[in-house]
N, C-alpha and C positions, 0 to 999 in steps of 0.2 A: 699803697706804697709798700712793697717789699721788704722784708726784715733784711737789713745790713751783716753781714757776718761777723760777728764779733771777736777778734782776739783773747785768750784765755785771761784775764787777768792776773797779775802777779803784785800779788799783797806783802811784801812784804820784807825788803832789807832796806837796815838805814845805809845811804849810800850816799858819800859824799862826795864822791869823784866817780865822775857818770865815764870813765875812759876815755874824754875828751876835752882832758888838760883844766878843765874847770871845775871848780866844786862850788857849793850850793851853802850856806845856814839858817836855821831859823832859831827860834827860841821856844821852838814848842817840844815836847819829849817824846823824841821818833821810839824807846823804848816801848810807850805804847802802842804804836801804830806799825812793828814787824814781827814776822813770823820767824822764826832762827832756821825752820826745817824747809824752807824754800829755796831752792836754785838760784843760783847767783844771775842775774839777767845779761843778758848777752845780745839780745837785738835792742834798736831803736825803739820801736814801739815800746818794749818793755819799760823801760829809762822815760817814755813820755807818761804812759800811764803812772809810774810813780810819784811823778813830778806833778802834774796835775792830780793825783792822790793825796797827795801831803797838801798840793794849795789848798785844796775840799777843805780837807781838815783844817787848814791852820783860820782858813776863812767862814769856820763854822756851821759851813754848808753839810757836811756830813761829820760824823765822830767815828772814832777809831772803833767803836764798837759796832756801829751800827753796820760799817765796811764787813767787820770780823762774820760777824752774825747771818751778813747775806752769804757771803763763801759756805759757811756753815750748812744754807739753807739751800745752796747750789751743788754743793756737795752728797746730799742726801736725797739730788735727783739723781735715778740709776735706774737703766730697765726692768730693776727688781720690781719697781712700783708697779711697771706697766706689765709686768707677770701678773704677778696679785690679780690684776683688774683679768687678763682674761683667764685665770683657773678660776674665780670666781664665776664669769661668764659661761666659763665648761661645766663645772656644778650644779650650779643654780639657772634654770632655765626662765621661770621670772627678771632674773638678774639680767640676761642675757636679752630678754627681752628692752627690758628700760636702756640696756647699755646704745643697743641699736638706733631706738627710739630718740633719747637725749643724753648724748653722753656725757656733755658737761655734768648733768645732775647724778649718772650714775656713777661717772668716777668721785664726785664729790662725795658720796655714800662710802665709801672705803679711805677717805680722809685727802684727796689729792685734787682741791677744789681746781679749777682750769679758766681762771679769769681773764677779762678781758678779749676771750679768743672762742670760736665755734671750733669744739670737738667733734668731728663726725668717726664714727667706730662702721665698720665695714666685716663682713664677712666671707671668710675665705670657704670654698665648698669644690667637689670635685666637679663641678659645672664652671667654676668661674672664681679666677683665682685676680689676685689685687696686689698691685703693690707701688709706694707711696715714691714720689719724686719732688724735687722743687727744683724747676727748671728756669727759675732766674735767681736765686740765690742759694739758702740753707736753712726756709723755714721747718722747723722740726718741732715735733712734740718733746720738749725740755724736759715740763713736769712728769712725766711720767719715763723717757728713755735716754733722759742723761744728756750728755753734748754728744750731738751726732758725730757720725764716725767718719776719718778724710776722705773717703769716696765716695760718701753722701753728699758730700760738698763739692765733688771734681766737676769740672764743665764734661768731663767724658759721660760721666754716669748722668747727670744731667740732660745730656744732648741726645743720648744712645737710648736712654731709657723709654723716650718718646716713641723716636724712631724704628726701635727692633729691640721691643720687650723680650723676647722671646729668645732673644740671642745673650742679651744680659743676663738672665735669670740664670742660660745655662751655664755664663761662666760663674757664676757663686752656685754652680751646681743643682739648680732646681729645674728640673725637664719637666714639662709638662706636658699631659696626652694632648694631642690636637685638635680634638673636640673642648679643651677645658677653653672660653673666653676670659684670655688676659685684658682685664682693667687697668689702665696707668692714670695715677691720680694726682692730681698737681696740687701741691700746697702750696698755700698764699698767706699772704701778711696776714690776714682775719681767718682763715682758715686753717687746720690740721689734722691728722688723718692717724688712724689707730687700725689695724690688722689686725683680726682677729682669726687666728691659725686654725689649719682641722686640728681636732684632738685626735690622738693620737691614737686608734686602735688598741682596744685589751688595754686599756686607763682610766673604763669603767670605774672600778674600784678603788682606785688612787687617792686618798686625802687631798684635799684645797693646796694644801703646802709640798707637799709631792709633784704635784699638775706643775706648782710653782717653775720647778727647778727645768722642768721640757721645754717654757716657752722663752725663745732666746729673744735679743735685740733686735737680730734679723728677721724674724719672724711676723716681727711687729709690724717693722717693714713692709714684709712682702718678698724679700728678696730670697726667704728660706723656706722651709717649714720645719714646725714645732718639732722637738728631738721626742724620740720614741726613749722607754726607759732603758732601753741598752746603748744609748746614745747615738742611734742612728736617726737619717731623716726620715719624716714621714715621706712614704711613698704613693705618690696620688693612683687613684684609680681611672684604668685605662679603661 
């Protein structure tokens, strides 16, 4: 079954009048359970998930902490994570090794265990370049590149991506020789997929945490390549 798309959650104003002439009370202390620095909510859905937010709570199904704590932990997914993993990859050729091998166990080496789900890591090469789609929803690698981006999720990019790789790529500006074999990869509910970029020519030398800063979100993807240290893209070989 297919990962459903999720709506951003919004944690966090007590709100007693939802703009629809009605208001709401309980007896429990909404002080614990908002954020003050959150945006006023303005769609439906937001108003529902509050609502059923406070009943969790009030009906002890969840606590205000444990709510706070997961935002926290969602928070602190970003493509940074999924840098890390491939400058390590770029460095360490052992690493690089086990990453292809088993990724679940090698990203879990660097602290960003990947549960419940098959990691497959892939590599990009001037033979044969890769890049990741989910053509019935918006499964994405979370733990490591954050909430995918809205054209990740469009039925265009979805539909197009299938059909004429090749044409996609080049509008997010990645051309590629005609000899390089473009892969399109479908992610699935039990499956997720990790790009791992060429490195970047003359980065031989570059510190773990330097490599860092080259490999973007897109990269990850597939839709890019890795930034060269003057910020430009790498350019494949013809």
């Amino acid at each position: 079954m297919k990962e459903t798309p999720k709506s951003p959650a919004v944690f966090g104003e007590d709100h007693h009048d939802h703009h629809h002439g009605h208001s709401h009370h309980h007896d429990h202390d909404h002080a614990k359970t908002f954020q003050p620095d959150l945006p006023e909510p303005s769609e439906e859905w937001e108003f529902l998930e509050i609502a059923l937010r406070e009943l969790l709570i009030e009906k002890g199904v969840l606590s205000a902490r444990e709510i706070e704590d997961k935002i926290e932990e969602w928070d602190g997914r970003t493509p940074r994570n999924g840098a890390e993993v491939i400058a390590r990859a770029w460095v360490d050729p052992d690493f690089r090794v086990r990453l292809l091998a088993d990724a679940n166990a090698a990203v879990a080496e660097l602290g960003y265990p990947f549960h419940g789900l098959k990691l497959v890591a892939v590599e990009n090469t001037p033979e044969r370049h890769h890049t990741v789609v989910c053509t019935l929803c918006s499964c994405y690698p979370r733990q490591l590149l954050g909430i995918p981006p809205l054209w990740y999720k469009s039925r265009d990019y979805r539909a197009r991506t299938v059909r004429e790789p090749r044409a996609v790529l080049a509008e997010f500006g990645t051309v590629l020789p005609e000899e390089t074999e473009v892969r399109v990869l479908d992610s699935t509910a039990d499956c997720r997929y990790l790009v791992i970029p060429m490195q970047p020519p003359g980065t031989e030398d570059m510190t773990e945490v330097e490599l860092t800063r080259l490999v973007t979100r897109d990269s990850m993807i597939g839709t890019a390549q890795a930034l060269t240290p003057d910020g430009d893209r790498v350019v494949p070989e013809s």
